[in-house]
RODOKE-785350 format. One record per residue: residue in one letter; x, y, z of N, C-alpha, C, O, CB in turn. Coordinates in steps of 0.05 Angstrom, whole numbers, plus 5000, padded with zeros to 4 digits. Glycine has a CB too. Example, Ala and Ser with C-alpha at 12.3 -4.5 7.8 and 13.67 -1.06 7.14 Angstrom:
RODOKE-785350
a526448865156524649105156526449345156528549345169522649115181 s525749555142527349795143525850015157526850235161528249885114 
***
This chain:
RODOKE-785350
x520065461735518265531758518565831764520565941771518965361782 x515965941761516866261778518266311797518566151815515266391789 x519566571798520666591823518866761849519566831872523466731817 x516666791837514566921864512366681873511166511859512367251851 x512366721893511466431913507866521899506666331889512266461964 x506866701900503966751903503766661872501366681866502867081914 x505466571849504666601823504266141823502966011807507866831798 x505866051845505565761849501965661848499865781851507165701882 x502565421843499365331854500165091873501464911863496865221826 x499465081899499264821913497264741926496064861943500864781928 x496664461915493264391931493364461958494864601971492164041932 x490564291963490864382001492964122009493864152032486964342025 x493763931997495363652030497863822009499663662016494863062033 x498463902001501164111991502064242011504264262021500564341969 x499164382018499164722042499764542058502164552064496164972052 x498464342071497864292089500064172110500064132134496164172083 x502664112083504663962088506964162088509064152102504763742068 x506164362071508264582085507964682109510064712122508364822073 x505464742121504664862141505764662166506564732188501564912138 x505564402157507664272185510264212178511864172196506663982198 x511064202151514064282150515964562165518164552176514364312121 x513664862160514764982174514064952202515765102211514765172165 x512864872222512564852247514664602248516464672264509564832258 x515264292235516864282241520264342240521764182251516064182243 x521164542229523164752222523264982253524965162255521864922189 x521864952267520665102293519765392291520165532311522865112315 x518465492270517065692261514365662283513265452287516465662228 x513865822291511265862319508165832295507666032280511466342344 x507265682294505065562283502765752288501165832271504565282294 x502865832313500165992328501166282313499266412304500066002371 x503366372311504866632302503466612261502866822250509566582309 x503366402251502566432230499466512227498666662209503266212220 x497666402249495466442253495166672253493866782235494766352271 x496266792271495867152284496267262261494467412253498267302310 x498767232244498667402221496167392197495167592186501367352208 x495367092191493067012173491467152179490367252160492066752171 x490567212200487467342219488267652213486767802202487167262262 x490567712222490368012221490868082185490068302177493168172244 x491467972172491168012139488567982139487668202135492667812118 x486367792140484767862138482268072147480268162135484867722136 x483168102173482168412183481768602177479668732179482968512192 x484668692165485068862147484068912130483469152125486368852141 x483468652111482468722093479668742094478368822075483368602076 x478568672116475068762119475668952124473669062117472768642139 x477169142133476769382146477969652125477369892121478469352176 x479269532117479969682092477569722068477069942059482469532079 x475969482058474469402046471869452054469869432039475069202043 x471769512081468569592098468069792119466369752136467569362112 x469569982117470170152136466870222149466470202173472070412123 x465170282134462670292139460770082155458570182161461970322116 x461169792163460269582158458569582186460269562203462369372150 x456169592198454469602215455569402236456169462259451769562204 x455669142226457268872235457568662222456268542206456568772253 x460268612237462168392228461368152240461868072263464968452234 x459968022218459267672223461067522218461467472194457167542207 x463067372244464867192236464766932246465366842268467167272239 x463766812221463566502224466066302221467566272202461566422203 x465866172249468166012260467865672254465965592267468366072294 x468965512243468465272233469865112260470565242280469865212201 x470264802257471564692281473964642265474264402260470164432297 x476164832253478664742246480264952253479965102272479064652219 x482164962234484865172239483965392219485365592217488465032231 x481465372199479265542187479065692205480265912206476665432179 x476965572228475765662247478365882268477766102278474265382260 x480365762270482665902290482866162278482466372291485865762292 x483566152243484666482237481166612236481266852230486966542197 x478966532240475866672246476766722275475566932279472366442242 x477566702288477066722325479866962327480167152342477866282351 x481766842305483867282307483567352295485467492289486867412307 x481267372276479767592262478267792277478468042275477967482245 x476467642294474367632310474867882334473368072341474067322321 x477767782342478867952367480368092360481768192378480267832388 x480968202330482568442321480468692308480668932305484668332297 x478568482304476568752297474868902319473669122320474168642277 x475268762332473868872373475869082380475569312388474168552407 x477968942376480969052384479969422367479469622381484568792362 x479969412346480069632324477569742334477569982330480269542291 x475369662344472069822355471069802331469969992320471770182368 x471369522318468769462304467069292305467969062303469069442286 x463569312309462269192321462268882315462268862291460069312319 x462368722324463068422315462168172323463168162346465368382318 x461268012322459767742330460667532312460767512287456567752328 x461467272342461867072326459666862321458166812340463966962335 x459166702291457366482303458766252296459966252275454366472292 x459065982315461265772315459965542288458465612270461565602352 x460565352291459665132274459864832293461564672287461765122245 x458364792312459564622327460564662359459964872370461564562312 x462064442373462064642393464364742399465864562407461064562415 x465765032397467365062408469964992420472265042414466565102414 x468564822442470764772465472064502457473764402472469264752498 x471564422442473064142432474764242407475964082393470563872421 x474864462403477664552388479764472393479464322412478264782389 x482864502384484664352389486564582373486164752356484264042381 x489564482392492164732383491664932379490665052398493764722361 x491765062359492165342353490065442352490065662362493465422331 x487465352343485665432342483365522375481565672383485165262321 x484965312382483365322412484465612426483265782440484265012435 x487965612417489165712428487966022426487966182444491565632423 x486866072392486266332385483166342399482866552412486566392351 x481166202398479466172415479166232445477166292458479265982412 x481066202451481466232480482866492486482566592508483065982492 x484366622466484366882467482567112457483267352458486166902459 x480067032447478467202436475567332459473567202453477667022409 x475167452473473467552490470167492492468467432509473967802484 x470267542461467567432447465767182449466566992435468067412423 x463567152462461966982471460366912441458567052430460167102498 x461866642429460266632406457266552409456166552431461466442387 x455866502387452866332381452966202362454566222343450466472377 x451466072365450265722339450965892309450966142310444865602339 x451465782289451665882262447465842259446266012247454465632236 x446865732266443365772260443065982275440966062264440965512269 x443566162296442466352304443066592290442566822297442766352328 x444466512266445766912251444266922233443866742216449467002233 x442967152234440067282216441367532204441667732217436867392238 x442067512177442867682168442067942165439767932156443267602154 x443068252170441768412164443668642142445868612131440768502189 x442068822142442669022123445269142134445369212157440169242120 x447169172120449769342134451969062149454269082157448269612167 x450768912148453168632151454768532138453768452117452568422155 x457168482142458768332122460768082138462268102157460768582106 x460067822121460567642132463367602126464567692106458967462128 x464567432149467067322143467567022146466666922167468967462158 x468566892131467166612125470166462137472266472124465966542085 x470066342160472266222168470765942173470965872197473966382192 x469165772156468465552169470565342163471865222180465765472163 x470765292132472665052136474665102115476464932114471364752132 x474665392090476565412074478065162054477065012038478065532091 x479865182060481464822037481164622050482464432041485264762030 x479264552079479664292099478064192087476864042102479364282131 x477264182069473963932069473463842048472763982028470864042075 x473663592048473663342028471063192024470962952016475763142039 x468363382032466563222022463663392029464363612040466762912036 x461863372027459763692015458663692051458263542070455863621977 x458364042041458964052074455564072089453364132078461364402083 x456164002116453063982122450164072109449864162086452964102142 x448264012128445264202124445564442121445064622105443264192146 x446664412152446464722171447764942157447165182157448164712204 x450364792142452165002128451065112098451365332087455064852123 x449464862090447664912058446165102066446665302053445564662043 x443965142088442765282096442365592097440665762093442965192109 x445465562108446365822124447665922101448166162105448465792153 x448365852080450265962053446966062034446666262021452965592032 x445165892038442966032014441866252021441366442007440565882005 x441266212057441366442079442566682057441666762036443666362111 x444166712066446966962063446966982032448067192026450666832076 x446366892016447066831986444267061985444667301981446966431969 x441666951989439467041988439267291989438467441971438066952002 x440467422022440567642026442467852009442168102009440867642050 x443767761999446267851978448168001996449468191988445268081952 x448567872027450568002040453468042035454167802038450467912059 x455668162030458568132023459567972032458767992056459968292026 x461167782032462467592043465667522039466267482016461167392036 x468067522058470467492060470767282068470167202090471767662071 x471967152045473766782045475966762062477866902055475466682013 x476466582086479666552094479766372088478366192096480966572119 x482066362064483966142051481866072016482666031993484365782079 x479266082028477565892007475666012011475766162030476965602010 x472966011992470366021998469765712017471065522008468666061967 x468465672034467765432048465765302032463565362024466965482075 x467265082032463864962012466364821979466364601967460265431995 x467464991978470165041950472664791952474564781967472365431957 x471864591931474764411927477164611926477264771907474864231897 x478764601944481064741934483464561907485664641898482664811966 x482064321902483664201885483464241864485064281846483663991885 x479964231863478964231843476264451828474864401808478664011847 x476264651843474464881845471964781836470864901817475465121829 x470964561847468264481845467664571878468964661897467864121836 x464064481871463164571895462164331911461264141898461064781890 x462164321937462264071954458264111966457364151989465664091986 x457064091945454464031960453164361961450864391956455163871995 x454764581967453864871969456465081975457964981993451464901993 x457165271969458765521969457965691967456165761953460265561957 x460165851990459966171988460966251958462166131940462266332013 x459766501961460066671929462266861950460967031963456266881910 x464266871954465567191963465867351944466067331920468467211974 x465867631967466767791944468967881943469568041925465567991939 x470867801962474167781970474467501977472667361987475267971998 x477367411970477367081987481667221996483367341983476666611949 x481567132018483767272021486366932029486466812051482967552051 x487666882012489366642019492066722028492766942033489666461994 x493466512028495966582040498766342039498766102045495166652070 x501266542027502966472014502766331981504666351966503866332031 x500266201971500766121946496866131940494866221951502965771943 x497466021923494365991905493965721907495865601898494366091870 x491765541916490665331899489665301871488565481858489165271910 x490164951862487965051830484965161841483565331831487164691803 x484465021863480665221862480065431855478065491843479065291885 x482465651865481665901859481165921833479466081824483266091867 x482565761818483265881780480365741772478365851764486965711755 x480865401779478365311766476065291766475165151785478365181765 x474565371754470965481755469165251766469165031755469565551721 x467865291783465965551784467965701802468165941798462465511798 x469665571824471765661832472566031838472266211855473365531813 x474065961802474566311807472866371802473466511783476366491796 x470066381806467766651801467366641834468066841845464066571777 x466366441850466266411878467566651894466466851905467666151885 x471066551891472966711898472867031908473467151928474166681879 x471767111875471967411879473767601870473967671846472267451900 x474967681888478067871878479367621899478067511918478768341891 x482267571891483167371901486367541914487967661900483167091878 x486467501938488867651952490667461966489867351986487867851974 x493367431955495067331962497167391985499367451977495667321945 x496767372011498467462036501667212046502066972050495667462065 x502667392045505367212056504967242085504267472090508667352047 x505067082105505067092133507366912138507366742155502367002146 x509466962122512166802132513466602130515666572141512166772148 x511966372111513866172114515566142095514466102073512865952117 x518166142095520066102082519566012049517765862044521465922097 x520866092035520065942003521565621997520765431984521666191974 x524165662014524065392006521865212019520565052006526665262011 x521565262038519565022046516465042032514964842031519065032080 x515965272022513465211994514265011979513064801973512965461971 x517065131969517965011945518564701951519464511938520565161933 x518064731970518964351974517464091969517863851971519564282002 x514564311961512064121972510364091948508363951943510164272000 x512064321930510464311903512364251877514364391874508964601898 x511764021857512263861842512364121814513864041796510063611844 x511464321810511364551790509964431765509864531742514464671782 x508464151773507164051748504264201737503164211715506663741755 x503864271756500964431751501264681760502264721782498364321766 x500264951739501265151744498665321726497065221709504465151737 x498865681738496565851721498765771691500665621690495966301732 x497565951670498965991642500066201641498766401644497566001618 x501766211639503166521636505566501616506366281610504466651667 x506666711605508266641590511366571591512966531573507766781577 x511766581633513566421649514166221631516266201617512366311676 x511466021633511765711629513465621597515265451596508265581629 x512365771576513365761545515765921538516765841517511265861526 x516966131551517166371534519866291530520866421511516566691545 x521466131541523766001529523965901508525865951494524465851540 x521865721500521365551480520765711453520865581432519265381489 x520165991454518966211431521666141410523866061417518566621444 x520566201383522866241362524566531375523366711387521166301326 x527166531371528166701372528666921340528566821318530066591386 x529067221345526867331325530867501316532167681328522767601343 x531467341290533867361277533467511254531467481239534967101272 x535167651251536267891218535867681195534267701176540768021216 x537467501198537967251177534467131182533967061159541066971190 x532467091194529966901185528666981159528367221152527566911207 x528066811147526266821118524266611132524266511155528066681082 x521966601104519866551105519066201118517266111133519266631080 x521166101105521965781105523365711132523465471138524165711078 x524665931150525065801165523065841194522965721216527665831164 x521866031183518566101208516065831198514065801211516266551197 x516665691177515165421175512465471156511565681146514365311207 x511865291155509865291132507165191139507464951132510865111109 x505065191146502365191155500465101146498765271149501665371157 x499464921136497264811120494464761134494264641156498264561108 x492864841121490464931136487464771113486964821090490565371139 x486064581131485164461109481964501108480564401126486164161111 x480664661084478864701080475964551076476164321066479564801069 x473764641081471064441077470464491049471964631035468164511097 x468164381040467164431019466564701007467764881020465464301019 x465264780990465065050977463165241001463765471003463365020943 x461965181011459865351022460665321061459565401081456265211010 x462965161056464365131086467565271095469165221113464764801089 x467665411078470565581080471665721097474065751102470865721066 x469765831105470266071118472166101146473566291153467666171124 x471765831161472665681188476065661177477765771191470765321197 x476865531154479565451152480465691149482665711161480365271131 x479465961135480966231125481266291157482966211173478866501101 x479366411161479966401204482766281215484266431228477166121224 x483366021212485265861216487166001208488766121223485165621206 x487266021173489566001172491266311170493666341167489865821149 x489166541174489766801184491166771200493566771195488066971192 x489966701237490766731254494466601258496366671271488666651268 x494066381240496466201241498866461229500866511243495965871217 x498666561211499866791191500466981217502667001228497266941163 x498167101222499067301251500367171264502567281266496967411272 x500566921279502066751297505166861286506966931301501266381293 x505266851266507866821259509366671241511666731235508666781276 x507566361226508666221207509666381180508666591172506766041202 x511466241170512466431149510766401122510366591106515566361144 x509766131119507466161094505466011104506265821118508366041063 x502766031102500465931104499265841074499265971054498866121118 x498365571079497765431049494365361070494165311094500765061035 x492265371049488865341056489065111030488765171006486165691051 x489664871039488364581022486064501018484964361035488964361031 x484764580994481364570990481464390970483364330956479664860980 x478864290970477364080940477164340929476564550940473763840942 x477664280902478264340882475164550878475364780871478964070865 x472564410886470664620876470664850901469565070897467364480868 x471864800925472865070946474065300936473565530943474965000967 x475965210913477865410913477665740905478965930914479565290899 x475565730885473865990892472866160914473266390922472065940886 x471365940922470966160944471466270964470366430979469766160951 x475666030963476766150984478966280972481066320984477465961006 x478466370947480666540927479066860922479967070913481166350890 x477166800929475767060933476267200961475967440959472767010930 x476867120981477667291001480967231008481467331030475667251025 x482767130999485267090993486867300995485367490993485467000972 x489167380998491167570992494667420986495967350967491067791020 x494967411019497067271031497467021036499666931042497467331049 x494866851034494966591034494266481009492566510992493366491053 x496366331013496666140985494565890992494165781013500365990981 x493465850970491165560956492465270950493565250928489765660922 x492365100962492364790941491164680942490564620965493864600939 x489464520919487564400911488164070926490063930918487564440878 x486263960950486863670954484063660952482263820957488463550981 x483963370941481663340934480363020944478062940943481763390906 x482462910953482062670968485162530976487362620971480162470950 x484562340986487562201002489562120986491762090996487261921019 x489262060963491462040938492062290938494262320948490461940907 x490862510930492262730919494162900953496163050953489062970900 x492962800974494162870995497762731007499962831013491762801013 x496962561005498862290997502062400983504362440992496762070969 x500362420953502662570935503862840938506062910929501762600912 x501863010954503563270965505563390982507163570984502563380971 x504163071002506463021021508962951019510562931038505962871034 x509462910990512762760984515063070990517463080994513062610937 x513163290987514363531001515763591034514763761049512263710998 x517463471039518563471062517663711076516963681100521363441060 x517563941065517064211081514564301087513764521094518064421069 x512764001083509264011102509463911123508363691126506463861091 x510864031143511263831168508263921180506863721183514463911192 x506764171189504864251205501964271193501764351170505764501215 x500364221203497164171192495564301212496464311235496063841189 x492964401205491164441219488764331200488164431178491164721230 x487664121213484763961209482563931228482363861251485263701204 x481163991212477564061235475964261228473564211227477764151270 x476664511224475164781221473064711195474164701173477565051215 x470564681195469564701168469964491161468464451143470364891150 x471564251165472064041149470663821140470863721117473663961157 x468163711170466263551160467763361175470063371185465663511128 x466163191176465962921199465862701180464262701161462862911223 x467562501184467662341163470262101161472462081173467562541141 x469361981145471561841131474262041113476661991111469761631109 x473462171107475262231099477062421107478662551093474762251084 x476462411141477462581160479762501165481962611166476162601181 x478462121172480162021184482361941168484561951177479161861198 x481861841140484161791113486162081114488562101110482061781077 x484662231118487262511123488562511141490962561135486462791128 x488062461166489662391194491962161196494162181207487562291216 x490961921181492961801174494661811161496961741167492561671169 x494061911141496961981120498462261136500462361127495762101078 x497062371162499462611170499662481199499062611219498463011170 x500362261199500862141228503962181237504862121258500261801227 x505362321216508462311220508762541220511162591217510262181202 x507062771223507863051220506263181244505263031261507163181189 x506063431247504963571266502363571268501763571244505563791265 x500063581283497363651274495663741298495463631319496163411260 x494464001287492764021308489563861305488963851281492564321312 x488263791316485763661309483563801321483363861345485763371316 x481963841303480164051314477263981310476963811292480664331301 x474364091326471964051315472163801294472963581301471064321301 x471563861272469863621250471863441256470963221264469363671212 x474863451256476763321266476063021281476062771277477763521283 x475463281306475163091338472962881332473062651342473863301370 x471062951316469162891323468862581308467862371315467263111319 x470262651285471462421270471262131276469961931268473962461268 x472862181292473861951312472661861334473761661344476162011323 x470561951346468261891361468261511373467761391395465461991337 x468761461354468061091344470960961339471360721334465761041307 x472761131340476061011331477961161344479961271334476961031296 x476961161376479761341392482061231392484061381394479661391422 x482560881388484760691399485960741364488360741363483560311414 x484760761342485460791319487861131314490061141303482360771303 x486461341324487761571329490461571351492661661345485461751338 x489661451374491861491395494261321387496461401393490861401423 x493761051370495060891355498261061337500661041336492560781336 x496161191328497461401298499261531306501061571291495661631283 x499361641336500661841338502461811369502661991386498562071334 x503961501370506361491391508461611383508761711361507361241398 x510361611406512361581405513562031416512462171433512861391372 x514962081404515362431405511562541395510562511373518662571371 x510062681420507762771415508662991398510663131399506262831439 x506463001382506163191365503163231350502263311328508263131347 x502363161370498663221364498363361376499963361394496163051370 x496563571376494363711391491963691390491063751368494263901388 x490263621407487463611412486563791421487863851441486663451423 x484463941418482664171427480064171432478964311416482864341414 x478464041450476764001450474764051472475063921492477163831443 x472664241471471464351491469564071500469863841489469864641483 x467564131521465663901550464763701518465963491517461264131579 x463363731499462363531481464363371468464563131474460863641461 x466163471448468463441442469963161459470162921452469563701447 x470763261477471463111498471062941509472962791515471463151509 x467462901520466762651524466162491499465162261502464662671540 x466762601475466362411458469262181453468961941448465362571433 x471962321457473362261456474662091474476361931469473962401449 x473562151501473962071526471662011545471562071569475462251536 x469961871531468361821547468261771582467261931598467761661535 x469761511591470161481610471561661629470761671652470761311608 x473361801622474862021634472462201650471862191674476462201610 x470962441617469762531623467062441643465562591654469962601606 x467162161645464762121669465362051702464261931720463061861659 x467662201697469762071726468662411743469662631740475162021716 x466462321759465262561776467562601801467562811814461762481790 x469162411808471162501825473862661809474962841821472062221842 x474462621791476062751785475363091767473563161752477362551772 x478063251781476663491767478263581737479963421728476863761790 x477863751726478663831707481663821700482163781676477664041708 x483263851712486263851710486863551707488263441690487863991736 x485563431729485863121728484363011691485362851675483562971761 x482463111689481362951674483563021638484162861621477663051677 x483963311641485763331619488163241623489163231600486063561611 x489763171639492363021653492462731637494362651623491662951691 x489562571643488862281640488262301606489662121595485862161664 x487062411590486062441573489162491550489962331532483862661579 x490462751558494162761551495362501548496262411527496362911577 x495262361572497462121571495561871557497061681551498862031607 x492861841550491461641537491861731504491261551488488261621549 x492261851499492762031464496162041467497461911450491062491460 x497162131481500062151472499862441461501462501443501161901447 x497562691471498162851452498863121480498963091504495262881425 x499163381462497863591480494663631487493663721466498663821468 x493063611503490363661507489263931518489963991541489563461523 x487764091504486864301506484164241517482764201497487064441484 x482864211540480564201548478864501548478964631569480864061571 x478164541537477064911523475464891543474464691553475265001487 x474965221553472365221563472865551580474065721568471464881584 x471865621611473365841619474565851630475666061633472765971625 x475365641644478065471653480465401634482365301645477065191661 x480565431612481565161595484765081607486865191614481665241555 x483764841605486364651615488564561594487864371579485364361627 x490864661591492364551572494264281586495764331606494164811559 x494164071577494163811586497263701574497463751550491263651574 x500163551588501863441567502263111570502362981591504663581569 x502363071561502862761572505662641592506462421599502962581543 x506362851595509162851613508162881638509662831656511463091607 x505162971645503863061670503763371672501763441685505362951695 x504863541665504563781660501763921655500163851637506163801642 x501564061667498664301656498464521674499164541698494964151656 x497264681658496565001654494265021648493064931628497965161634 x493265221676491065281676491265631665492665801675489965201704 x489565661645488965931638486966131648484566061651488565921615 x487666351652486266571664485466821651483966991659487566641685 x487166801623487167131611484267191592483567411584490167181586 x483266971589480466871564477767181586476967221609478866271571 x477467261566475067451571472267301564472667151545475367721552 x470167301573467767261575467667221543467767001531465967481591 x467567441535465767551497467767441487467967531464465267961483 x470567201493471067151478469366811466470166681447473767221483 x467266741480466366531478463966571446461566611450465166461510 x464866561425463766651402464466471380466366321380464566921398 x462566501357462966271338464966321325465266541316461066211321 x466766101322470366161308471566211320473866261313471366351290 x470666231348473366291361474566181366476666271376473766371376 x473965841363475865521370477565581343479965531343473565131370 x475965711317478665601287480765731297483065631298478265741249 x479766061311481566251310484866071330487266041326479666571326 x483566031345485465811358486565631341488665701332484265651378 x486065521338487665261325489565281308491565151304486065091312 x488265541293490365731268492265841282494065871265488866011250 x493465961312494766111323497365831336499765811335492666311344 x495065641348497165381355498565291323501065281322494965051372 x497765251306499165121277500865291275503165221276497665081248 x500365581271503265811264504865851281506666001276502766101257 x504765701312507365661331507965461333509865431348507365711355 x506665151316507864941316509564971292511864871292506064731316 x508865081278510865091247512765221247514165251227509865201222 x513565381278515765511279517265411298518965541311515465741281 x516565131300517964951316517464911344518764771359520565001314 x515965021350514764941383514764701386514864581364511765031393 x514764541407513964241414510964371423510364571437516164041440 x509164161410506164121423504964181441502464221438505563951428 x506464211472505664321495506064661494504464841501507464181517 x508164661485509564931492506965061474504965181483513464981480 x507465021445506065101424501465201429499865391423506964781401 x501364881446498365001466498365071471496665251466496964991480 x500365101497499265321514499965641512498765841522500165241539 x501965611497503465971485500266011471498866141487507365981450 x498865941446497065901433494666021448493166181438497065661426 x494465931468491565921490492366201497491666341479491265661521 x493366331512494966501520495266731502495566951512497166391525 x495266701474495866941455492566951445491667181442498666871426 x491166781441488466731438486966961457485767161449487766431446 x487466851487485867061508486467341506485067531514486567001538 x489267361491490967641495488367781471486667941476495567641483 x488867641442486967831415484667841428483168011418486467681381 x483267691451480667761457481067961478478968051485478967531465 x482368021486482368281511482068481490480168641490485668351534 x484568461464485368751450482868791433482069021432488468741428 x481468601419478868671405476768711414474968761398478268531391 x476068681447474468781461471768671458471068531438474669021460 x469968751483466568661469465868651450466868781432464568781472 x464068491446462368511419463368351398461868321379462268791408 x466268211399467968161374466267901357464367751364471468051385 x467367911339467667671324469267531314470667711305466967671310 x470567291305472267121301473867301279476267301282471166821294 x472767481253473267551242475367781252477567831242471467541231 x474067961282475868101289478368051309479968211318474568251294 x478167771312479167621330482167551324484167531338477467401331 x481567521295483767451280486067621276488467561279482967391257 x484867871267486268081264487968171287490068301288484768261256 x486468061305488368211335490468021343492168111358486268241368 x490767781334493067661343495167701333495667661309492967451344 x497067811357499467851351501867611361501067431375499768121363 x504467611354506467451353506967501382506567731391508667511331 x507867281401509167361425511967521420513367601439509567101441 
***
């Protein structure tokens, strides 16, 4: 677990449960308020020094409380300011009433704010409180403001924003700051989520770390290389080739090659000590024509696969890239049910009609990987994927422990999933890295850290993570081809 509280993720009944753990610890509750409000002040004022006026919309919660010492710190500072409420007011309660009742400001209806030129809103309606899509008035008033393309500052959340699950509840603010405090929810990370968000600002207003730490389980977390970097090979005088592992990377037909060389590059950069590209026999040309460092073997069907295997030192596979959808996908999967495997594209898709046959294959110590972006996925998981209450973390969570494998739910989120309950949400993936090959380029980078002994989880998510890194370093424009080249060894 990190040791910086803002790098945690805890849902909202997490927060919610710290937030009365520390009040009851006798921490002044209303004192947390005052600080939440004046961080966010700040940061409109830092962020808008120019700003004609400050529209601060007050919800009926403890949302609404840190909007009402926003409200009276920016008056405080002589900046022009108006509140509009959501409801009525005076039926507020604790802290929020309390900040209410200290604020000077004679609010108005959230239907009476007409946005203008030089305004910038501050969105205190309901932040992480709200468990189900939020009014008319609020849909309204968000297309309002959206329309006008006014700036907008999040307290805690965009309103409208699962903080569980960074879906959107019926309509959301777009901020262009969301300012939270003490830790991160998954909403912020998970999309549409973090685009909502904005620039996302993490404020401590005081409450103790153990009592964060008390409330969060460390099962769900961003990716960083915190989570793996224990697990990395350690990098010895004495390593040879054999003991960085051996890589087998399994090719399509003659005019389908190109996806496994991808693979089994990136696997090579990863770090495996030899990479072997297993082709039918009429492949082997044309993947001996762009060859150097990777070694060729001819498989040509499940007998000849069968018999190669009597080689103890093919523990790691990568299957799917280029490979073709088929029977004879699945005759390959079986005969490597006892070894490592990542399963990829033609792979996944394989199995479409025989998930209980695959998940079968592979109990006991996981050692599958699945990678499979929104199609992929519901093919594999149908029912999962049609579970509209559950979000993305959940759905790769459920999907992990039904396979027995690691689950990579791809996408700009991607969720790396373990069947222990564990997952990592990734953040480092650049836009331009969404390009054709860029799933082999993956799969080739997870096989050359499984062959160097990673366990399955560790091995995804390090994988996902070094993936986003070659797409930062190869920049716009790339291609899988240049994709490859950029991955480097952690």
């Amino acid at each position: 677990m990190s040791k910086h509280l803002s790098d945690l993720l805890l849902a909202p009944v997490e927060m919610a449960a710290a937030d009365k753990a520390a009040a009851e610890s006798g921490i002044d509750s209303y004192g947390l308020m005052e600080k939440a409000g004046a961080a966010v002040a700040a940061a409109a004022l830092r962020l808008y020094p120019g700003a004609s006026r400050f529209a601060v919309l007050c919800g009926p919660g403890n949302n609404g409380g840190d909007g009402y010492v926003v409200a009276r710190l920016m008056v405080e500072s002589g900046a022009r300011t108006e509140i509009f409420h959501l409801g009525d007011p005076a039926r507020l309660k604790g802290d929020a009433a309390r900040a209410r009742a200290a604020c000077t400001l004679k609010g108005q209806d959230i239907g009476d704010y007409d946005p203008q030129l030089g305004d910038i809103v501050i969105d205190g309606l309901f932040g992480a409180g709200l468990a189900r899509d939020v009014p008319a008035d609020v849909a309204h008033l968000i297309g309002k403001i959206d329309a006008a393309k006014i700036p907008v500052i999040a307290i805690d959340l965009p309103s409208g924003l699962d903080g569980r699950t960074g879906s959107v509840l019926g309509a959301a603010f777009r901020a262009t700051r969301t300012v939270t405090f003490m830790t991160r929810k998954p909403g912020h990370l998970l999309m549409p989520g973090r685009e909502l968000c904005g620039e996302l600002e993490v404020f401590d207003i005081g409450i103790p770390g153990r009592i964060i730490r008390a409330q969060t389980s460390g099962l769900v977390a961003e990716n960083t290389p915190a989570a793996w970097r224990a697990a990395m090979p350690a990098e010895r005088v004495e390593t040879h080739k054999y003991k960085r592992g051996h890589l087998v990377v399994f090719s399509g037909e003659a005019s389908k090659t190109g996806a496994a060389r991808m693979s089994a590059m990136a696997g090579l950069k990863a770090g495996a000590g030899l990479v072997t590209i297993a082709a039918p026999t009429e492949a082997l040309a044309a993947n001996g024509a762009h060859l150097t460092a990777i070694m060729l073997h001819a498989i040509d069907d499940a007998a000849a696969l069968e018999d190669w295997l009597g080689d103890a030192r093919l523990q790691t596979f990568v299957l799917g890239p280029g490979f073709g959808i088929g029977k004879k996908a699945r005759d390959f999967v079986s005969l490597l049910c006892d070894r490592h495997l990542i399963l990829d594209a033609d792979g996944i898709s394989s199995f479409k009609d025989d998930t209980k046959v695959l998940f079968e294959l592979f109990a006991g110590e996981p050692r599958l990987v699945l990678t499979p972006h929104d199609g992929e996925f519901a093919r594999l998981f149908p029912d999962i994927a049609a579970d509209k209450k559950a979000g993305k973390v959940d759905k790769a969570l459920a999907a992990a422990r039904r396979a027995n494998a690691a689950v990579i739910y791809k996408g700009a989120d991607t969720v790396i999933a373990s069947p222990d309950g564990r997952a990592l949400i990734n953040t480092n993936a650049p836009a331009w890295l969404a390009t054709a090959g860029s799933g082999d380029v993956l799969a080739g980078i997870i096989g050359g850290l499984l062959a160097q002994g990673l366990p399955a989880f560790e091995a995804a998510a390090a994988g996902v993570w070094l993936h986003g890194e070659a797409g930062q370093r190869a920049g716009k424009g790339l291609t899988a081809e240049d994709l490859a080249a950029h991955v480097l060894p952690f």
